[in-house]
C-alpha positions in Angstrom: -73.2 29.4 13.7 -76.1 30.3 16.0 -75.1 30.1 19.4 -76.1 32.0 22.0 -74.1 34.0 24.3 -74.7 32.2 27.5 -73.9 28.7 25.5 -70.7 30.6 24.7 -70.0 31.3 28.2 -70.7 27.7 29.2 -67.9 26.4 26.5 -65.3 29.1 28.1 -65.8 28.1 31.5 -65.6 24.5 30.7 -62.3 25.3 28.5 -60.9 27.5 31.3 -61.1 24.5 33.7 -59.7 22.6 32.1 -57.0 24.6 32.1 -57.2 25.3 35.6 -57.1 21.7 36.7 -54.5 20.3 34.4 -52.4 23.2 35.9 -52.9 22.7 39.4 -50.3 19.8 40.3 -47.7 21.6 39.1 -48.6 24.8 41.2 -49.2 23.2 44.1 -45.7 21.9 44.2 -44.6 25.5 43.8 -46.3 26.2 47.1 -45.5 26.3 51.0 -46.6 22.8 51.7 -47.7 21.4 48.7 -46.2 18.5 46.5 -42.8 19.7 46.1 -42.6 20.3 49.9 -44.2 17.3 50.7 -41.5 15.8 48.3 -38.5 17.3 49.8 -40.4 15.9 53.4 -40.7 12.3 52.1 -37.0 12.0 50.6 -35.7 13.2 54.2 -37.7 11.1 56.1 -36.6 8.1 53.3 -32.9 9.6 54.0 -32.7 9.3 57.7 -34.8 5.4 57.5 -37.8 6.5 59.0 -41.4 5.5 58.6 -43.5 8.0 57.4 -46.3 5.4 55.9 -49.3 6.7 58.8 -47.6 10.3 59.0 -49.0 13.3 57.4 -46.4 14.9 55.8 -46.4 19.0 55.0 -49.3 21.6 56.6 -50.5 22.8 52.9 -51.0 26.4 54.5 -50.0 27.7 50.9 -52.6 25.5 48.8 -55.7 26.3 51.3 -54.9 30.2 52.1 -57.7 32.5 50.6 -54.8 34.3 48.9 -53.9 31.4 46.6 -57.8 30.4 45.6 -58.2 34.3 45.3 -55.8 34.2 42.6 -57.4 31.3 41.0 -60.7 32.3 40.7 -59.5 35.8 39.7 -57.2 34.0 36.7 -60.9 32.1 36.3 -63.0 35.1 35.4 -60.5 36.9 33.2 -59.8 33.8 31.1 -63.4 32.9 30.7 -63.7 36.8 29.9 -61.2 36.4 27.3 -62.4 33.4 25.4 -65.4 34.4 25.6 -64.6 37.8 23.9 -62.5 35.8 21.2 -65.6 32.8 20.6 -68.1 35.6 20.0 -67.0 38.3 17.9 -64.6 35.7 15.9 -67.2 33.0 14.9 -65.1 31.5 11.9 -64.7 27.8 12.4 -61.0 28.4 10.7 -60.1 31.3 13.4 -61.1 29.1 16.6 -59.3 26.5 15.1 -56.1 28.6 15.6 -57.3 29.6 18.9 -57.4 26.1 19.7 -53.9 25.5 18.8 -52.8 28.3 21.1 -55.2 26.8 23.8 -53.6 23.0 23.1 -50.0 24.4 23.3 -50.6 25.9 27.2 -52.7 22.7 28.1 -49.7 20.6 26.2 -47.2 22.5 29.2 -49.4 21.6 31.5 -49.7 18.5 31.3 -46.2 18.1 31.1 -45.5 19.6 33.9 -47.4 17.3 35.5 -46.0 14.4 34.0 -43.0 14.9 36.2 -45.1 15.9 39.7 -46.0 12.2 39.6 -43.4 10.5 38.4 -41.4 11.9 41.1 -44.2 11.7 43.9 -44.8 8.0 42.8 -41.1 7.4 42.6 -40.9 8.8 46.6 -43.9 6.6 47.5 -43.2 3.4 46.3 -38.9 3.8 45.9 -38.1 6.4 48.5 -34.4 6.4 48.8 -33.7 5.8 45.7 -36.3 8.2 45.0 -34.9 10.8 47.1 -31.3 10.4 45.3 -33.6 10.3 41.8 -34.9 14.2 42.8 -32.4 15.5 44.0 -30.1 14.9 41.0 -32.8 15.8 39.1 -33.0 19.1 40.6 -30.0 20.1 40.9 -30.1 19.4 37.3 -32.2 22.1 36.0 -31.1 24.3 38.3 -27.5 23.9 36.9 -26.7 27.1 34.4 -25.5 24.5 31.9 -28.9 23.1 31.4 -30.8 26.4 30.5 -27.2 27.2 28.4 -27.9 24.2 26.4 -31.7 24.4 26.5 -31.5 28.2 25.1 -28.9 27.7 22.5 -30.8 24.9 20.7 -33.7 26.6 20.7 -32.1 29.4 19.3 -30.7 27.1 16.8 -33.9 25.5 16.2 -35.7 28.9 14.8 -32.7 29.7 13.1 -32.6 26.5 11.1 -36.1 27.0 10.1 -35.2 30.2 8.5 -32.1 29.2 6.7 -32.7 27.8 2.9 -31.6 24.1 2.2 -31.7 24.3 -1.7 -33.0 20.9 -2.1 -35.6 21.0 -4.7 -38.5 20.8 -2.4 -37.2 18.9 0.1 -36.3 21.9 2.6 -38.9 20.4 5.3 -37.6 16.9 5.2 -34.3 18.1 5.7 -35.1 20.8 8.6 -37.4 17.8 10.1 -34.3 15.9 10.7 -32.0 18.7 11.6 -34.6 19.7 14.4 -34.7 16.1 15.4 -30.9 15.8 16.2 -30.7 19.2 17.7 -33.0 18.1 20.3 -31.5 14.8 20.8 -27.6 16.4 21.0 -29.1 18.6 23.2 -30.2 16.5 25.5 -27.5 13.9 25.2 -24.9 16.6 25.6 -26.0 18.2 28.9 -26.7 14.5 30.3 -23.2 12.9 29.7 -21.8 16.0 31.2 -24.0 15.9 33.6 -23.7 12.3 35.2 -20.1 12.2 33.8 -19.0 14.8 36.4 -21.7 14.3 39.4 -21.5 10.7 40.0 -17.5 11.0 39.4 -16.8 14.2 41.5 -18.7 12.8 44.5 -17.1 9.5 45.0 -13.8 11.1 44.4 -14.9 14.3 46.8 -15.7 11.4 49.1 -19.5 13.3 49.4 -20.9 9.8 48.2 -19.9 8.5 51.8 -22.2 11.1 53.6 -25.4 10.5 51.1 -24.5 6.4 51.9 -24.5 7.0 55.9 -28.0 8.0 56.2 -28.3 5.0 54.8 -28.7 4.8 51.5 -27.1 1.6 49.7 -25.1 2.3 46.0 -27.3 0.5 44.3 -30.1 3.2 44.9 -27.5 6.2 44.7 -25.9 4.8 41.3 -29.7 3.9 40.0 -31.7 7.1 41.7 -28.6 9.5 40.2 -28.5 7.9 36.9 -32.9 8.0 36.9 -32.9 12.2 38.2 -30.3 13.2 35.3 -31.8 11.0 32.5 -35.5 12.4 33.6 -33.8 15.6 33.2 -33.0 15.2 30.1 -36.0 14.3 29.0 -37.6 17.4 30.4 -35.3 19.1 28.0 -36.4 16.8 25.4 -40.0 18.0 25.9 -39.5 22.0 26.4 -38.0 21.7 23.0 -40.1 19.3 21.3 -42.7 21.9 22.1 -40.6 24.4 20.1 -40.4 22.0 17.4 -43.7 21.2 17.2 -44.0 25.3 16.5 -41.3 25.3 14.2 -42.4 22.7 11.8 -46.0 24.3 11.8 -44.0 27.7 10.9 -41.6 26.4 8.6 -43.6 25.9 5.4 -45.1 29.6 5.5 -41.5 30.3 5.3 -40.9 28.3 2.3 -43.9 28.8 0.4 -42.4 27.3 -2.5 -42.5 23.1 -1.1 -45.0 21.5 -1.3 -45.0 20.3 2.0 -47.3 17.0 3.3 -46.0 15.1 6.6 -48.3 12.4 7.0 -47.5 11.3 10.5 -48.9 14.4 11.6 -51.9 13.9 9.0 -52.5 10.5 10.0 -52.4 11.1 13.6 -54.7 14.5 13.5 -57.3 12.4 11.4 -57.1 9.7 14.5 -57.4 12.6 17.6 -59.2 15.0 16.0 -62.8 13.7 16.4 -62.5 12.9 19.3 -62.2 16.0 20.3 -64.6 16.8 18.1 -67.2 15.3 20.2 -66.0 17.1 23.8 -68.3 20.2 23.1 -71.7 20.9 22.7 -72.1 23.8 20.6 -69.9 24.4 17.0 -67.9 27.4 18.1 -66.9 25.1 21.0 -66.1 22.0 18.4 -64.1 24.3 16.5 -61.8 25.2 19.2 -61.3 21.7 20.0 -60.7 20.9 16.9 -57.8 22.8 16.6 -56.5 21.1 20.3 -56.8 18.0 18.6 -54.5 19.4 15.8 -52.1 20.6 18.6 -52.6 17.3 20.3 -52.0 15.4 17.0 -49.1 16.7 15.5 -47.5 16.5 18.9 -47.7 13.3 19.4 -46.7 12.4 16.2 -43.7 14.4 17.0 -43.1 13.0 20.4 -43.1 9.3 18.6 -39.6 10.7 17.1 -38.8 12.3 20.4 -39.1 9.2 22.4 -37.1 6.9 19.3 -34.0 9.3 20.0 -34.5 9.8 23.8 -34.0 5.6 23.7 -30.7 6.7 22.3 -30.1 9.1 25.2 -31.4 6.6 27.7 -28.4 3.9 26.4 -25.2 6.2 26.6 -26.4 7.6 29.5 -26.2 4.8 31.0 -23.1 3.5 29.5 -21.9 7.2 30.6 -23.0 6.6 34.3 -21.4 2.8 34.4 -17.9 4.4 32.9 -18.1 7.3 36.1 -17.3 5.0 38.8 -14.0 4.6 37.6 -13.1 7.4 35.2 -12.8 10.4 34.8 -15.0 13.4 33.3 -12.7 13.3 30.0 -12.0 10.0 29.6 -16.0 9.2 30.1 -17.0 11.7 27.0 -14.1 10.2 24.8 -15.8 6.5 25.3 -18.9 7.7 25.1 -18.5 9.5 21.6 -16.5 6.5 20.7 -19.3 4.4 21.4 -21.6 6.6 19.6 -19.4 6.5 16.4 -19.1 2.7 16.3 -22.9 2.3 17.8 -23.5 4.0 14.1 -21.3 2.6 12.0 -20.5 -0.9 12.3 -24.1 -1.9 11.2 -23.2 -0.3 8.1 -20.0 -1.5 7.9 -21.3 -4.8 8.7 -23.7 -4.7 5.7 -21.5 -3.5 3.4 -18.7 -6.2 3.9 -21.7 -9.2 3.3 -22.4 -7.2 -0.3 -19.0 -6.4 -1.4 -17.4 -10.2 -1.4 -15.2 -13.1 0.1 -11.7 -11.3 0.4 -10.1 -11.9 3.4 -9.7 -8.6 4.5 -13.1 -7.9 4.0 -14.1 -10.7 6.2 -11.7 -9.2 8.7 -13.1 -6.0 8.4 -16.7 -7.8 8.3 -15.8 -9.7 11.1 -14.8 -6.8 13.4 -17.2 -5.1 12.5 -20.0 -7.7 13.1 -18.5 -7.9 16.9 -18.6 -4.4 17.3 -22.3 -4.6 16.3 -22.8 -7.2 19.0 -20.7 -5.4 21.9 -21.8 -1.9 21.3 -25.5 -0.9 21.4 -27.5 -0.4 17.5 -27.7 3.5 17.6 -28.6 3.4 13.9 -31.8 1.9 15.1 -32.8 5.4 17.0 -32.8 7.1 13.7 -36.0 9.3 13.1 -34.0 10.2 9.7 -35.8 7.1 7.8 -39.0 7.6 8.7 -39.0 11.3 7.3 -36.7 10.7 3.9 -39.1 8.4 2.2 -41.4 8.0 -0.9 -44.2 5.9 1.2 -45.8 6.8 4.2 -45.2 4.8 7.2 -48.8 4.3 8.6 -48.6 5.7 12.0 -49.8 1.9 14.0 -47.0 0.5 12.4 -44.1 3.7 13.3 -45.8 3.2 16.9 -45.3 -0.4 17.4 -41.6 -0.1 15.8 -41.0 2.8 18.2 -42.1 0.7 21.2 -39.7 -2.2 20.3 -36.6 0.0 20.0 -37.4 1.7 23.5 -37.4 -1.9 24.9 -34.8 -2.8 23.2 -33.1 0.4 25.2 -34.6 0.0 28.4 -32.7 -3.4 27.9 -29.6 -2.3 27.2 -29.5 0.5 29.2 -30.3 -2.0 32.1 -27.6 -4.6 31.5 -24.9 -1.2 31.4 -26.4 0.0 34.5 -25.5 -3.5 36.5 -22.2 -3.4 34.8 -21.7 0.0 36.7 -23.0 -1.5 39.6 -20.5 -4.4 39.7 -18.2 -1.9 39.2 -19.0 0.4 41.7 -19.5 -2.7 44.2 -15.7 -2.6 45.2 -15.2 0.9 44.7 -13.6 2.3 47.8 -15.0 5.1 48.5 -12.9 6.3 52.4 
């Protein structure tokens, strides 16, 4: 590889920027008068039924001040200064391909970051009182100690699964795959049931719901904009983890040297992203390093196909969690809840089995029950990512994708028609 330095410098700047920019949302909502002030502006001005559609909300002192570009152009020159360091004296394709990974996994946080910035800056613009209800339970949310509780303890459970041996016969991966798969999801199912379980119950019984509806805001958008902040919290759970995971199962078979380890979701989906990342630089050093962000890029999104099949799962008791909270209380909610999780998993196997096993009447009781429960209670067997790990064949990854989109419909759906069932409910609710 004969590149010159200054070529080398060019790639570094143009990787640092990238960077930069991807990271600058989320900063400037950090800052006096940026996004998250501007936010916080909008969902007042939403609260007390103003118009704010000609106004110019926030100064932005913080995000223009020489201070704050100071810092950026300083972060600028000893980031280029770095890579540029680590492209020149490490010129093995192999190297900057890790280097790349490490690169992909900062630009992955990014990017994620930002994925919420807009969600909730669109959400204020286009929904703004529900919005503002949406962000402040969201908030309030991951500031709660129980949400960085939960978040710590699974990842601590995450690395410590990947060290502990399964004895399977070469199957270790497969099974840590799916163990890291239902951490995350019981994670974030745990700390959301609590979550809307108590909130939405505690403030119509603490009668605070009255003062959040006299500014005015109607129940529909407090019930919809508290049941949207907590589940969006949960799924920023769902993604600081996955990007553990997405560590873990890179780690995990230089643990366990002995497997012969080949996940070809991952495979498949690296062969699809990686050239065209490929083609984003113009020298090879610099198609090296990007290389290795499309591996980064590739595996995690493979990953997050999983993440969002058992985040549908979150999304439907969460919202059979938040329907139940308008009219019972904290410990009666989880008890349905887990009920409904238990039966959501089992009565399509029960309902299999009875068809197989014969025409005695109490099977066809059994059958029958369990055929109604099927109907009633939402498919959770369906959110499985358990199947498409524990195979012979390979799913190819189109297909996995365009299953995965149909189940999130199919929760969007139910998680809908739960949601109006709360509203009825919470309709006639008195609330004085």
């Amino acid at each position: 590889m004969s590149t010159t330095l200054l070529e080398i410098l060019g790639v570094s700047q143009l990787l640092m920027l990238v960077l930069i920019f991807s990271a600058l949302p989320w900063v400037f909502s950090l800052l006096p008068g940026g996004v998250s002030h501007r936010q916080t502006e909008l969902a007042d001005l939403a609260a007390r039924d103003k118009d704010f559609s000609n106004r110019k909300i926030g100064s932005y002192s913080g995000i223009w001040s020489k201070e704050f570009w100071t810092i950026i152009l300083a972060v600028n020159f000893f980031g280029v200064a770095m890579l540029t360091y680590l492209i020149n004296n490490f010129r093995d394709g192999q190297k900057l391909a890790e280097y790349g990974r490490y690169y992909g996994c900062f630009l992955h946080l990014n990017l994620a970051a930002d994925f919420f910035v807009f969600v909730f800056y669109g959400m204020l613009k286009f929904w703004p009182k529900g919005g503002a209800v949406a962000l402040a339970a969201f908030r309030e949310s991951v500031r709660s100690p129980m949400y960085w509780v939960i978040c710590l303890l699974s990842m601590f459970l995450l690395v410590l699964s990947m060290l502990v041996p399964y004895f399977t016969f070469g199957e270790d991966y497969k099974v840590f795959k799916q163990m890291s798969f239902d951490i995350v999801m019981f994670a974030a199912l745990l700390f959301g049931m609590l979550a809307i379980s108590i909130s939405v119950y505690e403030e119509i019984e603490g009668r605070t719901a009255i003062t959040v509806m006299s500014k005015p805001i109607s129940r529909r958008q407090f019930m919809i904009g508290k049941y949207l902040g907590i589940l969006l919290a949960s799924g920023a759970m769902m993604m600081i983890l996955g990007w553990l995971l997405t560590w873990t199962l890179y780690i995990q078979p230089r643990f366990n040297k002995l497997d012969d380890v080949i996940d070809y979701l991952p495979i498949e989906m690296t062969q699809k992203v990686g050239p065209l990342c490929d083609k984003l630089m113009f020298t090879p050093e610099g198609q090296a390093v990007t290389h290795g962000v499309g591996i980064w890029f590739g595996e995690t999104l493979a990953h997050h196909l999983g993440l969002l099949l058992t985040f549908g799962q979150v999304m439907v008791l969460l919202a059979i969690s938040a329907a139940l909270a308008t009219r019972m209380p904290f410990a009666i909610n989880i008890v349905i809840c887990l009920m409904v999780f238990l039966l959501g998993h089992l009565s399509p196997v029960l309902a299999s089995a009875t068809e197989r096993l014969g025409d005695d009447f109490s099977l066809m009781l059994v059958g029958f029950i369990a055929k109604l429960f099927n109907v009633v209670f939402p498919a959770l067997d369906y959110f499985q990512f358990g199947p498409a790990i524990i195979r012979e064949n390979p799913i190819p990854i189109w297909s996995f994708t365009q299953y995965v989109l149909t189940i999130v419909a199919y929760a969007i759906l139910y998680s809908t028609i739960a949601i109006l069932i709360g509203l009825l409910l919470f309709e006639d609710r008195d609330l004085a």
